[in-house]
mmCIF file of the N, C-alpha and C atoms, coordinates in Angstrom:
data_MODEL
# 
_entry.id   MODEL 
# 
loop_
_atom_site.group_PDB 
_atom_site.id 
_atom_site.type_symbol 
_atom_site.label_atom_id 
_atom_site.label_alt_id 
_atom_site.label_comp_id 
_atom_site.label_asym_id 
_atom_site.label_entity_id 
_atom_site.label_seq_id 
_atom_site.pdbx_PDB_ins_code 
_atom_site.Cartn_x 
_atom_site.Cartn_y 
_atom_site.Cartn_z 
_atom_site.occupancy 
_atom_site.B_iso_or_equiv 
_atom_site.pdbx_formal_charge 
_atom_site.auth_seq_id 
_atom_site.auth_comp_id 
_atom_site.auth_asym_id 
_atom_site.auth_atom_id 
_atom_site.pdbx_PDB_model_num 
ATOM 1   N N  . UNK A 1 1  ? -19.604 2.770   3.143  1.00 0.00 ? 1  UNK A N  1 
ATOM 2   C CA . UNK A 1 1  ? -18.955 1.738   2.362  1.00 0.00 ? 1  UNK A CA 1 
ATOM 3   C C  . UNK A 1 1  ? -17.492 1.660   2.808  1.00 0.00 ? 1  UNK A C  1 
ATOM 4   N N  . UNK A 1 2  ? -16.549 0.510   3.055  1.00 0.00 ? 2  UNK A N  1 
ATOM 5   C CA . UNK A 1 2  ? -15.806 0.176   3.243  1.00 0.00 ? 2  UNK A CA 1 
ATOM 6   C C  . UNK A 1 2  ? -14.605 0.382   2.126  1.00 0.00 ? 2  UNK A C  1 
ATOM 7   N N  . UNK A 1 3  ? -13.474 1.003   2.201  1.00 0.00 ? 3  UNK A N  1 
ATOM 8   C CA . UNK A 1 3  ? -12.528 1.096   1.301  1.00 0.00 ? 3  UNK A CA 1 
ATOM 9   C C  . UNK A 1 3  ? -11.091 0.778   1.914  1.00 0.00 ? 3  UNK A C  1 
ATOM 10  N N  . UNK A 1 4  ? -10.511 -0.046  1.115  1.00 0.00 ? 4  UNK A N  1 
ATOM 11  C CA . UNK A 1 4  ? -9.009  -0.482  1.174  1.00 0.00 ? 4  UNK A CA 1 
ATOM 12  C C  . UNK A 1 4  ? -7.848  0.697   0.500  1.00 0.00 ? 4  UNK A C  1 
ATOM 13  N N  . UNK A 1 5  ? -6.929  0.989   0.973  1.00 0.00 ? 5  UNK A N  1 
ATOM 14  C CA . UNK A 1 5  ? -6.383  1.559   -0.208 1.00 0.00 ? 5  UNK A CA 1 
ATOM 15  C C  . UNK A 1 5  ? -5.064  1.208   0.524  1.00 0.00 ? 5  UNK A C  1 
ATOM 16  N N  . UNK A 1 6  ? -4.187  0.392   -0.374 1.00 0.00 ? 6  UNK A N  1 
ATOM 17  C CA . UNK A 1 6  ? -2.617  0.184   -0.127 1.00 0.00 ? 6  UNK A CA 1 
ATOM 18  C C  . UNK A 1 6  ? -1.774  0.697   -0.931 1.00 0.00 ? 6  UNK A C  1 
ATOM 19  N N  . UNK A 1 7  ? -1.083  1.264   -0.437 1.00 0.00 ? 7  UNK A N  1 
ATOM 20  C CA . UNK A 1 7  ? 0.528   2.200   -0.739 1.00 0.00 ? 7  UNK A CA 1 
ATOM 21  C C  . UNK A 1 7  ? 1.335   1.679   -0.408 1.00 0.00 ? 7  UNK A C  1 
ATOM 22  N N  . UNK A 1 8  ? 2.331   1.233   -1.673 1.00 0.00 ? 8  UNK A N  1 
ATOM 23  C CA . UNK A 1 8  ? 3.546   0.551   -1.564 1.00 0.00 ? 8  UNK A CA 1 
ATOM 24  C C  . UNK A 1 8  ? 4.873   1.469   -2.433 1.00 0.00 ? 8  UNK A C  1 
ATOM 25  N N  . UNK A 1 9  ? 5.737   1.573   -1.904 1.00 0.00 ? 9  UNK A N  1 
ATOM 26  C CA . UNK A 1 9  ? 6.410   1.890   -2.813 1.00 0.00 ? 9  UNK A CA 1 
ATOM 27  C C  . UNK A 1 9  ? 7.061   1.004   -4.466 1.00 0.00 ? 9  UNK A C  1 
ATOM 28  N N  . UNK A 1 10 ? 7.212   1.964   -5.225 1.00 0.00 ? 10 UNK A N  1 
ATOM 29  C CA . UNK A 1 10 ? 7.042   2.309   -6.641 1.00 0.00 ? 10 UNK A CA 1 
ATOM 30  C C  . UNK A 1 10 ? 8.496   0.570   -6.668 1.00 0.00 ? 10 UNK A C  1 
ATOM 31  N N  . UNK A 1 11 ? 8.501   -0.215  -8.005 1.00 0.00 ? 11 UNK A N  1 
ATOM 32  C CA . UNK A 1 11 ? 9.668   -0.768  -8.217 1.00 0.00 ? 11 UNK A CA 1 
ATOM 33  C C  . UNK A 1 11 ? 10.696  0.108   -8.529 1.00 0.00 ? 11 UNK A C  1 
ATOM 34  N N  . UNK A 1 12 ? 11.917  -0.384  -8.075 1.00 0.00 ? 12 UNK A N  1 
ATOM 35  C CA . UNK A 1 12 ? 13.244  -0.023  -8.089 1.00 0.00 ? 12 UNK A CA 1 
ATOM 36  C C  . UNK A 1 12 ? 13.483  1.510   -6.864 1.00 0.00 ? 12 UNK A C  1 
ATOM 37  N N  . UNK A 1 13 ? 12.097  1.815   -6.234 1.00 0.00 ? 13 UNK A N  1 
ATOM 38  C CA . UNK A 1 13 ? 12.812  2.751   -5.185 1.00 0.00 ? 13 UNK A CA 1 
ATOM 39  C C  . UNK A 1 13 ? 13.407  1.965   -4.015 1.00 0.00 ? 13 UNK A C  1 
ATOM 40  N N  . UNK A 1 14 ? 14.116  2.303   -3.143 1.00 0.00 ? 14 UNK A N  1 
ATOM 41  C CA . UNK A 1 14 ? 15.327  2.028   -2.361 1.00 0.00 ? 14 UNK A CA 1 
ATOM 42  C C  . UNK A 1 14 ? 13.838  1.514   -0.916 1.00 0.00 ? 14 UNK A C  1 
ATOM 43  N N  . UNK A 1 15 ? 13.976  0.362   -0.192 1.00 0.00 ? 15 UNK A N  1 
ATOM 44  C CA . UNK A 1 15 ? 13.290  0.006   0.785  1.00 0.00 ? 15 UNK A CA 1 
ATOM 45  C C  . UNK A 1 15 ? 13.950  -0.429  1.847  1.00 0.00 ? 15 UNK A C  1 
ATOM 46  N N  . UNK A 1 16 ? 14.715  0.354   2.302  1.00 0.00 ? 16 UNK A N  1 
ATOM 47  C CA . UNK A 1 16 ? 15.268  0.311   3.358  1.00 0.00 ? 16 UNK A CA 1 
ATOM 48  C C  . UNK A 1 16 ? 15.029  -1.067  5.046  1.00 0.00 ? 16 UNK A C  1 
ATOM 49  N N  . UNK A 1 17 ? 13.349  -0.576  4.640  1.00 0.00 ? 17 UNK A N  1 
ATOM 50  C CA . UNK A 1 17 ? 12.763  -1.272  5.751  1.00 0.00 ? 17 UNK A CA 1 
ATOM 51  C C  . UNK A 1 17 ? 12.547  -2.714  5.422  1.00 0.00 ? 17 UNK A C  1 
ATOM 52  N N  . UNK A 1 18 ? 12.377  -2.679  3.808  1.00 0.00 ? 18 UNK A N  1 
ATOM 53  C CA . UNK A 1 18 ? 12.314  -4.296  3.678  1.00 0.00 ? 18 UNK A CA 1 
ATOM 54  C C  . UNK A 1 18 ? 13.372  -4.913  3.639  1.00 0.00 ? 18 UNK A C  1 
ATOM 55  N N  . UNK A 1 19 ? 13.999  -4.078  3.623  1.00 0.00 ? 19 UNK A N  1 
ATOM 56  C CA . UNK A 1 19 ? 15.860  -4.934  3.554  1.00 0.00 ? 19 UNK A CA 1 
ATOM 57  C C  . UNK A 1 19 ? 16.047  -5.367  4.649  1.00 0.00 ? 19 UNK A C  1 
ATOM 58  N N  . UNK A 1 20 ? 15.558  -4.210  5.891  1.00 0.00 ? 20 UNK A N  1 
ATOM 59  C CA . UNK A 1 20 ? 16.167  -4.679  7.012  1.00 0.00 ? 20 UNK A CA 1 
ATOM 60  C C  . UNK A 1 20 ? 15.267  -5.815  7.832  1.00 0.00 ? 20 UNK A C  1 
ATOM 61  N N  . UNK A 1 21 ? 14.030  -6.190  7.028  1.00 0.00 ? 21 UNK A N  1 
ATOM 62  C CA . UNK A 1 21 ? 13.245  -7.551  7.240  1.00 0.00 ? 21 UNK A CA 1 
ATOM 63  C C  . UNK A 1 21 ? 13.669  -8.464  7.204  1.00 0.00 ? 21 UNK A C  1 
ATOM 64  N N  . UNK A 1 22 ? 13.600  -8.395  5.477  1.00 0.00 ? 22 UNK A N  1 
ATOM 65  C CA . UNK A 1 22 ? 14.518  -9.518  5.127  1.00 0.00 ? 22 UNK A CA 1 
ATOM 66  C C  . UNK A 1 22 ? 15.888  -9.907  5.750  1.00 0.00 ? 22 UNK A C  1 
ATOM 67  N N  . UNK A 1 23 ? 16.546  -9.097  6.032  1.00 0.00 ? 23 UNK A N  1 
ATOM 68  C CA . UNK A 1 23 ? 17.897  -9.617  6.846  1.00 0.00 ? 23 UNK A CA 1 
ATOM 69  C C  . UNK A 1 23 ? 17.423  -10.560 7.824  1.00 0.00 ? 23 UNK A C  1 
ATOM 70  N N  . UNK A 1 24 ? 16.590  -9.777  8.490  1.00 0.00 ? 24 UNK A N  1 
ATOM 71  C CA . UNK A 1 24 ? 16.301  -10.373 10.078 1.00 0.00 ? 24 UNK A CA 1 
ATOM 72  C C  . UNK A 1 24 ? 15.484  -11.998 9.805  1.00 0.00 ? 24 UNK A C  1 
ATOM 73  N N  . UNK A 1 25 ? 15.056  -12.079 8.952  1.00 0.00 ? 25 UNK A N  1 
ATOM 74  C CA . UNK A 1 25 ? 14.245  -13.046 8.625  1.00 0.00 ? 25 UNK A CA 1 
ATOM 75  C C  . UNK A 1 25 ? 15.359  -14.446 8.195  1.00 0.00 ? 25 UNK A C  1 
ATOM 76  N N  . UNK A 1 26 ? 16.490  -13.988 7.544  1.00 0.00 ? 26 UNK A N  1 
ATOM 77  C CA . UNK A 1 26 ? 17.259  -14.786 6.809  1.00 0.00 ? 26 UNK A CA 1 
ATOM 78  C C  . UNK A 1 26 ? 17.887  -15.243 8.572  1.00 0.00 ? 26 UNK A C  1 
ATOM 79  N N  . UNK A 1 27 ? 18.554  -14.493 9.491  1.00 0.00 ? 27 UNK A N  1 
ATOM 80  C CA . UNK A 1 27 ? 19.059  -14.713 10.381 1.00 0.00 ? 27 UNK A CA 1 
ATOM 81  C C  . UNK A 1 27 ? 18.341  -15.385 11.158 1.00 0.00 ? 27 UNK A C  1 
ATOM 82  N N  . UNK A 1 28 ? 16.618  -15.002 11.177 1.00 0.00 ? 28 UNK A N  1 
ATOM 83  C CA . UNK A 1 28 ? 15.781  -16.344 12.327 1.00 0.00 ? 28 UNK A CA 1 
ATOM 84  C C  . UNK A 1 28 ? 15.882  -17.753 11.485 1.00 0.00 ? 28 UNK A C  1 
ATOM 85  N N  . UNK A 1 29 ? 16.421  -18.008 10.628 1.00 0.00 ? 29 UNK A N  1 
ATOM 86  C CA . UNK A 1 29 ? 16.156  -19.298 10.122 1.00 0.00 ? 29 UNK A CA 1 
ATOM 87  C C  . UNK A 1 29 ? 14.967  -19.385 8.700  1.00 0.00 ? 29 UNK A C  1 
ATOM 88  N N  . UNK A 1 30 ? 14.407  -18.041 8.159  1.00 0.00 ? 30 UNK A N  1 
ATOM 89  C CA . UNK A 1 30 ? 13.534  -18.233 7.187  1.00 0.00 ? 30 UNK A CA 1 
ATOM 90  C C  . UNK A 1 30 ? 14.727  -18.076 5.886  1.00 0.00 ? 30 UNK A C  1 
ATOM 91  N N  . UNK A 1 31 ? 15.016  -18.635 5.345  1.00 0.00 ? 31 UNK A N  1 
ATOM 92  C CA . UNK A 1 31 ? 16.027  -18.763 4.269  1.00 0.00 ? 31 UNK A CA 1 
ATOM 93  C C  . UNK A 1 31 ? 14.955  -18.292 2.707  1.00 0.00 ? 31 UNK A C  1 
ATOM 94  N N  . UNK A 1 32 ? 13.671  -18.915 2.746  1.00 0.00 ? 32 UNK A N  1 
ATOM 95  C CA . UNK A 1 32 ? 12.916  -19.027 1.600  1.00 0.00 ? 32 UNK A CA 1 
ATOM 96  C C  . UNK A 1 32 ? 12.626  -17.985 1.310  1.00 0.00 ? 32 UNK A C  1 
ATOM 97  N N  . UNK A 1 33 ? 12.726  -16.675 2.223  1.00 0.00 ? 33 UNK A N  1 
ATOM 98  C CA . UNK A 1 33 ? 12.379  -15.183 1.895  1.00 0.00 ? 33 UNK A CA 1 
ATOM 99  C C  . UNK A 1 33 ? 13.289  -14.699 1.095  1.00 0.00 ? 33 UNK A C  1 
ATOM 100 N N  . UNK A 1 34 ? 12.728  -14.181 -0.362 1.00 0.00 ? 34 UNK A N  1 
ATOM 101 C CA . UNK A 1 34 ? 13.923  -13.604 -1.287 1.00 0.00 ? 34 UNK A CA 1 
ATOM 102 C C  . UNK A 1 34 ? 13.623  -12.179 -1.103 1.00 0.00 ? 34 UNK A C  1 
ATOM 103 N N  . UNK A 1 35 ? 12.673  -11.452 -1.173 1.00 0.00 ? 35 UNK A N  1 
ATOM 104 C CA . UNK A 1 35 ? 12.201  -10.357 -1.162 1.00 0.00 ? 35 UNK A CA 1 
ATOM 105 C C  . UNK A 1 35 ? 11.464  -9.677  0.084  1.00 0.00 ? 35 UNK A C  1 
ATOM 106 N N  . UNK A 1 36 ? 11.064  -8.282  0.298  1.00 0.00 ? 36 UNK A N  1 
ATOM 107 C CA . UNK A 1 36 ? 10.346  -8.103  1.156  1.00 0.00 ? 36 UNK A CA 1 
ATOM 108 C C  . UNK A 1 36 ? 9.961   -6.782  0.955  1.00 0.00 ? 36 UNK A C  1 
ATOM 109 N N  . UNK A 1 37 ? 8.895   -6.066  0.558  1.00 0.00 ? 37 UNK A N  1 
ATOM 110 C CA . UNK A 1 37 ? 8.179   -4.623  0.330  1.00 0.00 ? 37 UNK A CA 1 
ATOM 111 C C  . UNK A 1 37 ? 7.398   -4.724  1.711  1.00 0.00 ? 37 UNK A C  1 
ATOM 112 N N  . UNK A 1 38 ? 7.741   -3.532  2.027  1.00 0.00 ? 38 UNK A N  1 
ATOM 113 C CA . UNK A 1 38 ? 6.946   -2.768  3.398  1.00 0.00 ? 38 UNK A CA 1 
ATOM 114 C C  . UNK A 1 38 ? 5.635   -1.618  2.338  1.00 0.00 ? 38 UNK A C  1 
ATOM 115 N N  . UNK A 1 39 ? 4.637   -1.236  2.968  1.00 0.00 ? 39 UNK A N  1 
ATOM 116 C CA . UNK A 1 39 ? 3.884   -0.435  2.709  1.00 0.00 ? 39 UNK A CA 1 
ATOM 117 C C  . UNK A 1 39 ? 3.346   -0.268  3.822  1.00 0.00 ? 39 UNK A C  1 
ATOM 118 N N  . UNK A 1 40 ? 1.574   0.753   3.338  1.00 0.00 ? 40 UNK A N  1 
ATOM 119 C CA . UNK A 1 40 ? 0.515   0.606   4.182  1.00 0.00 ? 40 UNK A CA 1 
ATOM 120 C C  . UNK A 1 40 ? -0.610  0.322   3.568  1.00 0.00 ? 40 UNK A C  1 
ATOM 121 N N  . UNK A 1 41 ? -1.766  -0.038  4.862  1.00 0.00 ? 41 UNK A N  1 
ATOM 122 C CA . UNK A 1 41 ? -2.846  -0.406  4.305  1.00 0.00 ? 41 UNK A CA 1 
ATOM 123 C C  . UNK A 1 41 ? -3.864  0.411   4.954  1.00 0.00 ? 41 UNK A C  1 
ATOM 124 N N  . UNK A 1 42 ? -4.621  1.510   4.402  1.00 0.00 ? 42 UNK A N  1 
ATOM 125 C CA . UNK A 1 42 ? -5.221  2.611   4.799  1.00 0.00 ? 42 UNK A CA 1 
ATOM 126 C C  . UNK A 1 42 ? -6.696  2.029   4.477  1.00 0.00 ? 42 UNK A C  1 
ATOM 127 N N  . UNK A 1 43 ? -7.625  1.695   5.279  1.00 0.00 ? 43 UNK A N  1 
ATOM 128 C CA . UNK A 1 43 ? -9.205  1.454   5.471  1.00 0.00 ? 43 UNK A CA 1 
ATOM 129 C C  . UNK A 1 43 ? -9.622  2.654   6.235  1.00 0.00 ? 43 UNK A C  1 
ATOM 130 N N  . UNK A 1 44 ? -10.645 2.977   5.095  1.00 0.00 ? 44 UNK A N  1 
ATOM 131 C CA . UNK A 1 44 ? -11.544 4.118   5.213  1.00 0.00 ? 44 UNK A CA 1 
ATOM 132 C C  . UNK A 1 44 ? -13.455 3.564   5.169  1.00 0.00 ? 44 UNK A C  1 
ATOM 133 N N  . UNK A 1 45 ? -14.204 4.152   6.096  1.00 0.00 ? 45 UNK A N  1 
ATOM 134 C CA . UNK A 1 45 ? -15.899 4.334   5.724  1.00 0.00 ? 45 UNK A CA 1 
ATOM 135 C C  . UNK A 1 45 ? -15.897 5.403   5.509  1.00 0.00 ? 45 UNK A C  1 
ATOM 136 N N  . UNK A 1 46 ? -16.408 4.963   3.885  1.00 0.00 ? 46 UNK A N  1 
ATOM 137 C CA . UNK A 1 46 ? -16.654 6.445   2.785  1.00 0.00 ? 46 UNK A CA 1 
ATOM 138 C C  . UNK A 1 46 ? -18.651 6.547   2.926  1.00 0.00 ? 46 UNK A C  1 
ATOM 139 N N  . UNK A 1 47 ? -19.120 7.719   2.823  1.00 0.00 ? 47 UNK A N  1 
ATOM 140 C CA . UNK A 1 47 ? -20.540 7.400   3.011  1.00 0.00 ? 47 UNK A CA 1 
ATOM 141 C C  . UNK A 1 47 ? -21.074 7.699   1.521  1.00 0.00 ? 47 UNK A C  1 
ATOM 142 N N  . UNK A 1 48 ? -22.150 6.699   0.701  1.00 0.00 ? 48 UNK A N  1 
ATOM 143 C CA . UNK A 1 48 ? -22.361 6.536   -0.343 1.00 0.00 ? 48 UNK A CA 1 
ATOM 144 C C  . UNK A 1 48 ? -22.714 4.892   -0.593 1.00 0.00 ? 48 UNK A C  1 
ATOM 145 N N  . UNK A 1 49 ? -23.305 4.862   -1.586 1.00 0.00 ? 49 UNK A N  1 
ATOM 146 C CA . UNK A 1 49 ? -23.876 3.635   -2.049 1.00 0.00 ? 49 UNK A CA 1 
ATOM 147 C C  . UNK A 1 49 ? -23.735 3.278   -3.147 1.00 0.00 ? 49 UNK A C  1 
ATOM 148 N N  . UNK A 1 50 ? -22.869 4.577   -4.334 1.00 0.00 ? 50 UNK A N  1 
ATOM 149 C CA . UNK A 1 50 ? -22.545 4.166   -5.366 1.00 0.00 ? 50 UNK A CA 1 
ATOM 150 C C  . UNK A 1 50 ? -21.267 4.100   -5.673 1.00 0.00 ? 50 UNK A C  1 
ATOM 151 N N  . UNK A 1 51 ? -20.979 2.455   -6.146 1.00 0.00 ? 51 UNK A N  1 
ATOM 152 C CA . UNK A 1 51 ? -19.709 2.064   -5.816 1.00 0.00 ? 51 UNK A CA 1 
ATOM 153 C C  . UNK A 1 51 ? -18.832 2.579   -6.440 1.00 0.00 ? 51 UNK A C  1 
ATOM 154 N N  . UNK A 1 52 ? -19.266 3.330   -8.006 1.00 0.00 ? 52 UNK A N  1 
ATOM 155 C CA . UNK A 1 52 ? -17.827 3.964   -8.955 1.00 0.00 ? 52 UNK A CA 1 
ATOM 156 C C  . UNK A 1 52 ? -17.768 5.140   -8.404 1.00 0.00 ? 52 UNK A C  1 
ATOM 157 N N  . UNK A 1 53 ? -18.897 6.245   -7.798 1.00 0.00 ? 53 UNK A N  1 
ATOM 158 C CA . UNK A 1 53 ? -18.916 7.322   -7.146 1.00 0.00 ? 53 UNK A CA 1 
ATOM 159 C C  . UNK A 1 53 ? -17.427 7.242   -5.724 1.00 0.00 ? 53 UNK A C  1 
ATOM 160 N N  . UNK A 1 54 ? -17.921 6.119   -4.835 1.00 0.00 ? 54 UNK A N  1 
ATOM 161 C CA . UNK A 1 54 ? -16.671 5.957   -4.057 1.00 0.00 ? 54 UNK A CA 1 
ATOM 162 C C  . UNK A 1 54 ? -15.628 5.609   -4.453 1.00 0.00 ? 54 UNK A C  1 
ATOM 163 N N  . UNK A 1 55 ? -15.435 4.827   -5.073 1.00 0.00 ? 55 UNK A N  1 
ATOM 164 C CA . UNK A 1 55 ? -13.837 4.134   -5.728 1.00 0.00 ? 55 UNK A CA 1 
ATOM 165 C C  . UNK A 1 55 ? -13.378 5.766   -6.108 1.00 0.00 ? 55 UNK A C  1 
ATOM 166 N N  . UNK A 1 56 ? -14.525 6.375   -6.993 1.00 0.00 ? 56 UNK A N  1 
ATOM 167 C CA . UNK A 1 56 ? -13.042 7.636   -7.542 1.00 0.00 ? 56 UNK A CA 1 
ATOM 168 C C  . UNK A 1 56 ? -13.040 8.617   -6.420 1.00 0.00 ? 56 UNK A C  1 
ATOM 169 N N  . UNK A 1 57 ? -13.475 8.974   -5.094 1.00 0.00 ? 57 UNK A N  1 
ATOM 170 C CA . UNK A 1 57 ? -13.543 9.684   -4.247 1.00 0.00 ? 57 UNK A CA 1 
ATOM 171 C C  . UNK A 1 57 ? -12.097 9.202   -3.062 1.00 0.00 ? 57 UNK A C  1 
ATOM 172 N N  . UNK A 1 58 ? -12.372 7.947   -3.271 1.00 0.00 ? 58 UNK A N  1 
ATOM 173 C CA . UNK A 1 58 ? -10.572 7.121   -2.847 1.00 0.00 ? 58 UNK A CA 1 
ATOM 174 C C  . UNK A 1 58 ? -9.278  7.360   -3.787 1.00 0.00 ? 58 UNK A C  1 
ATOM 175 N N  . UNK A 1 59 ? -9.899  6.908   -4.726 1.00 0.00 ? 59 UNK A N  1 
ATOM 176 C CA . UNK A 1 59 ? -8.751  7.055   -5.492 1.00 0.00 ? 59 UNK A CA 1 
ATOM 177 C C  . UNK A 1 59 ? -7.651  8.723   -5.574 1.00 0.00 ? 59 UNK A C  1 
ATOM 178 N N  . UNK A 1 60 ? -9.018  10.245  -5.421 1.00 0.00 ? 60 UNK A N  1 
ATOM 179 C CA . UNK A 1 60 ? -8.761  11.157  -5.255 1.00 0.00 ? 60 UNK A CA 1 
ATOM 180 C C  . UNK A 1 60 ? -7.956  11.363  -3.986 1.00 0.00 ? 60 UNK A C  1 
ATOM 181 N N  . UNK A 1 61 ? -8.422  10.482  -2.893 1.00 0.00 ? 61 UNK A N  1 
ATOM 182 C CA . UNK A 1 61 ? -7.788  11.173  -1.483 1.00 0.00 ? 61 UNK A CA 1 
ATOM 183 C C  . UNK A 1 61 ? -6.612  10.230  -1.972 1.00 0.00 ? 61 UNK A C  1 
ATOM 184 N N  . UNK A 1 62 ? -6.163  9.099   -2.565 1.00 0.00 ? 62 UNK A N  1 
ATOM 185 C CA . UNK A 1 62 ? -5.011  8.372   -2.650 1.00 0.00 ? 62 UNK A CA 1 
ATOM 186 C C  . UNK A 1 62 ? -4.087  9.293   -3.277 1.00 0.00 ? 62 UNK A C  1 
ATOM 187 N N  . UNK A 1 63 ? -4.608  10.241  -4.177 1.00 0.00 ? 63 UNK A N  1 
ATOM 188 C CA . UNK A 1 63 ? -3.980  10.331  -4.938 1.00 0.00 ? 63 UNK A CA 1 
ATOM 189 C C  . UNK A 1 63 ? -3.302  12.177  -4.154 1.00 0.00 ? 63 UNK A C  1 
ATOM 190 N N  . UNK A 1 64 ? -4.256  12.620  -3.458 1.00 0.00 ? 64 UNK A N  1 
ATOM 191 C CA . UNK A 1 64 ? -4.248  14.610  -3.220 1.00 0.00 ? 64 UNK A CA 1 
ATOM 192 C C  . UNK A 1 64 ? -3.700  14.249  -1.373 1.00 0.00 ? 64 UNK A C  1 
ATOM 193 N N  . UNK A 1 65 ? -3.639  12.739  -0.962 1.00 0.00 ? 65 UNK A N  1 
ATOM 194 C CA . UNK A 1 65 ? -3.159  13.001  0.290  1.00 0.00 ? 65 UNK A CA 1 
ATOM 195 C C  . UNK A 1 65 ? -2.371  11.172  1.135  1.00 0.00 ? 65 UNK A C  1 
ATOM 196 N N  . UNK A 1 66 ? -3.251  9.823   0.450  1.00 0.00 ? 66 UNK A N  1 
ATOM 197 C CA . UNK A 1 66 ? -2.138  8.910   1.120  1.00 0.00 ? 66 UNK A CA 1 
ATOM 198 C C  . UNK A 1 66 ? -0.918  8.472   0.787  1.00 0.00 ? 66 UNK A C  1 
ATOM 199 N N  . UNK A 1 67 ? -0.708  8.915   -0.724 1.00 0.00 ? 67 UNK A N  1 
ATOM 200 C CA . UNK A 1 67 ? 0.699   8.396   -0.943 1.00 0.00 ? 67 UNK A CA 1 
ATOM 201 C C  . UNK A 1 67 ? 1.126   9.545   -1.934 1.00 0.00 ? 67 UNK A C  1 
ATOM 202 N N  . UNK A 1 68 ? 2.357   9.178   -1.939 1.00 0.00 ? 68 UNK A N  1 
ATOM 203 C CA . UNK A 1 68 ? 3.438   10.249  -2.743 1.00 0.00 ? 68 UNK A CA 1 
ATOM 204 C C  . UNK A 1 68 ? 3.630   9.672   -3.711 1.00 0.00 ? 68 UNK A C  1 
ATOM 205 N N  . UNK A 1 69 ? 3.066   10.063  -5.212 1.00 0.00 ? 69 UNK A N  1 
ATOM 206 C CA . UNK A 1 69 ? 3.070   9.979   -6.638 1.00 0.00 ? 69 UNK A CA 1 
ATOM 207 C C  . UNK A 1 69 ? 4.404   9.524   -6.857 1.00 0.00 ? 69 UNK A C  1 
ATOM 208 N N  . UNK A 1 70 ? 5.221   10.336  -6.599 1.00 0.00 ? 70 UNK A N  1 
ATOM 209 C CA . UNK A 1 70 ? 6.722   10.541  -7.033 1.00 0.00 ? 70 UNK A CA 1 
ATOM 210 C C  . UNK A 1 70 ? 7.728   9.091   -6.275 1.00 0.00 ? 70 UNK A C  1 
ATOM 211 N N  . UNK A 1 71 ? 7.457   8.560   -5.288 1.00 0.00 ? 71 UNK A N  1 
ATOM 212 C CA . UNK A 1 71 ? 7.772   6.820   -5.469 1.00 0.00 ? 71 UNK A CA 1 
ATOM 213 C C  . UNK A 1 71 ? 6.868   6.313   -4.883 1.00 0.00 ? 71 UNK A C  1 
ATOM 214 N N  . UNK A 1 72 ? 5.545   6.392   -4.890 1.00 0.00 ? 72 UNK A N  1 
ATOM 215 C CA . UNK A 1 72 ? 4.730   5.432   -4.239 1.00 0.00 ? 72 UNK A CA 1 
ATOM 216 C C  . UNK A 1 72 ? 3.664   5.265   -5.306 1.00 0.00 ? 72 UNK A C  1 
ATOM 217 N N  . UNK A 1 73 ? 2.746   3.457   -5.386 1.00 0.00 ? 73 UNK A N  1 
ATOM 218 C CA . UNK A 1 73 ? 1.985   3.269   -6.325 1.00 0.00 ? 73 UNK A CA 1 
ATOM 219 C C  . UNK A 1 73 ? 0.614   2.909   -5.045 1.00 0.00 ? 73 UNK A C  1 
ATOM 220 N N  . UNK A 1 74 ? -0.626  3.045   -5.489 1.00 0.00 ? 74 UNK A N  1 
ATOM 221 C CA . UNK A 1 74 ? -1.458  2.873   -4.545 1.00 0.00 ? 74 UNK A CA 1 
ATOM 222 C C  . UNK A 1 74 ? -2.513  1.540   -5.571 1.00 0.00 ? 74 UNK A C  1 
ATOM 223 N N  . UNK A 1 75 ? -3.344  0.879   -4.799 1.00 0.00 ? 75 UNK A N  1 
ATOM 224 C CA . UNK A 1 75 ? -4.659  0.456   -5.262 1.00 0.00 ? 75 UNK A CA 1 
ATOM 225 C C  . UNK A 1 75 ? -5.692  0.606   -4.035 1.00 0.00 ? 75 UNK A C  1 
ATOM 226 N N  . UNK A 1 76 ? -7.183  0.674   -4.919 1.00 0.00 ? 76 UNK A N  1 
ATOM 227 C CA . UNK A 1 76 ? -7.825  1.378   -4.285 1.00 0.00 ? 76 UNK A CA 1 
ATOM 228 C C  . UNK A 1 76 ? -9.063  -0.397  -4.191 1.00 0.00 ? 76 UNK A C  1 
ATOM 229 N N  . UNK A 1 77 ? -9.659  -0.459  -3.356 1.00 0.00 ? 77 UNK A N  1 
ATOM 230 C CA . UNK A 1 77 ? -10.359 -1.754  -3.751 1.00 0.00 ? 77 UNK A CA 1 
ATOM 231 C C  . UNK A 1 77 ? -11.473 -1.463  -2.504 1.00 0.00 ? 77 UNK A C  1 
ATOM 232 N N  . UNK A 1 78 ? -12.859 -1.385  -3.273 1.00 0.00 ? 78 UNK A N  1 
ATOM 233 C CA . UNK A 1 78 ? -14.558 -1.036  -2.350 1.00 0.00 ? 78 UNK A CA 1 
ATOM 234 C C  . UNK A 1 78 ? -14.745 -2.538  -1.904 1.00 0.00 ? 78 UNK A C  1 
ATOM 235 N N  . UNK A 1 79 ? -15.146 -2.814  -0.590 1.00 0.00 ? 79 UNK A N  1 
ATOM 236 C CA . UNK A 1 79 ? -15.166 -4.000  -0.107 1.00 0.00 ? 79 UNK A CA 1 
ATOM 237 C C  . UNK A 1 79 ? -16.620 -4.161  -0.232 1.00 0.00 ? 79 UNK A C  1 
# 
């Protein structure tokens, strides 16, 4: 089974990288960009057929190894 899981950092932690997007973006001529969050997007094949069985087997590795609790928020989504 196919699993999504994206890690973004938490609101109000410091995003360095989206800042320095957004800058670059304002300078090519995109003016309409107010914001910009960087993350990742971690796709996993989990083996199983039962879909709440996998969702919490993601949610566990989201939680014991892709992102850091302490400023990062994750969602977990079975395709």
């Amino acid at each position: 089974m196919k699993v999504r899981v994206t890690v973004m950092l938490k609101e109000g932690v410091l995003d360095p990288q989206g800042k320095a997007i957004s800058h670059a973006l304002q300078t090519l001529g995109f003016p309409g960009v107010t914001e910009v969050h960087v993350g990742k997007v971690i796709e996993l094949d989990v083996e199983g057929s039962d879909q709440a069985a996998v969702q919490k087997q993601a949610e566990d590795m989201a939680r014991d190894l892709l992102a850091n609790l302490v400023i990062e928020d994750f969602k977990v989504e079975v395709l």
